[in-house]
N, C-alpha and C positions, 0 to 999 in steps of 0.2 A: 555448547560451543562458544557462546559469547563470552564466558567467564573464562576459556583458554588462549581464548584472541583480544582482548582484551588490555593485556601487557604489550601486545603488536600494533596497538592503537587500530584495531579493525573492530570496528561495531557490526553486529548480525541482528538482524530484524525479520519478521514476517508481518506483510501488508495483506490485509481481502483488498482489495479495491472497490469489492461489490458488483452488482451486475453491470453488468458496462456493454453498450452497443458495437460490439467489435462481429465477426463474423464467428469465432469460434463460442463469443455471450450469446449467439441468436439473431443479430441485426438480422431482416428482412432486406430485400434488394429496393426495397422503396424508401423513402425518408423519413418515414414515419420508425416509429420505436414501440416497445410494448410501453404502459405506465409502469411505473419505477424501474425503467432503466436509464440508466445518465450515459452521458456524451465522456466519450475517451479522455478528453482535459481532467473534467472531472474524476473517473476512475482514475486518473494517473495523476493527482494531485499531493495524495497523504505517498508515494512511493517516491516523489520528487523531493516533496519535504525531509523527507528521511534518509535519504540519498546524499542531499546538501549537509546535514547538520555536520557542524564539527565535533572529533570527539566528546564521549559527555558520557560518563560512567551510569548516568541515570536514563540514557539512553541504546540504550543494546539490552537484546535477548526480552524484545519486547514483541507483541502480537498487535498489530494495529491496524484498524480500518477508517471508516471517513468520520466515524462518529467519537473515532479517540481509540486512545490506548485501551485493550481490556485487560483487566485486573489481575490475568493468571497469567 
């Protein structure tokens, strides 16, 4: 999809965010979180980033989470 959109200057990306304290990750109704789970900023940091970029052919039809792009 991204190499058909692409000429339309539309980049397509897929983000994990990772586990994230939302109600549908599991948040508990207390303030507390399980360990390794991050604060929604956080999960919604690398979908923000990606969101903002301007066109960049080296940027679309990529898989990306908080730790980086992966490789496939």
């Amino acid at each position: 999809m991204s190499k058909e959109l692409v000429a339309d200057q539309i980049t397509v990306n897929a983000v994990n965010p990772g586990w994230t304290a939302t109600s549908f990750g599991g948040r508990s109704t207390t303030s507390d979180k399980p360990a390794g789970m991050q604060d929604v900023g956080t999960g919604a940091a690398q979908i923000i980033k990606l969101a903002s970029l301007p066109l960049d052919d080296s940027q679309t039809g990529t898989f990306t989470e908080n730790a980086g792009t992966l490789p496939w």
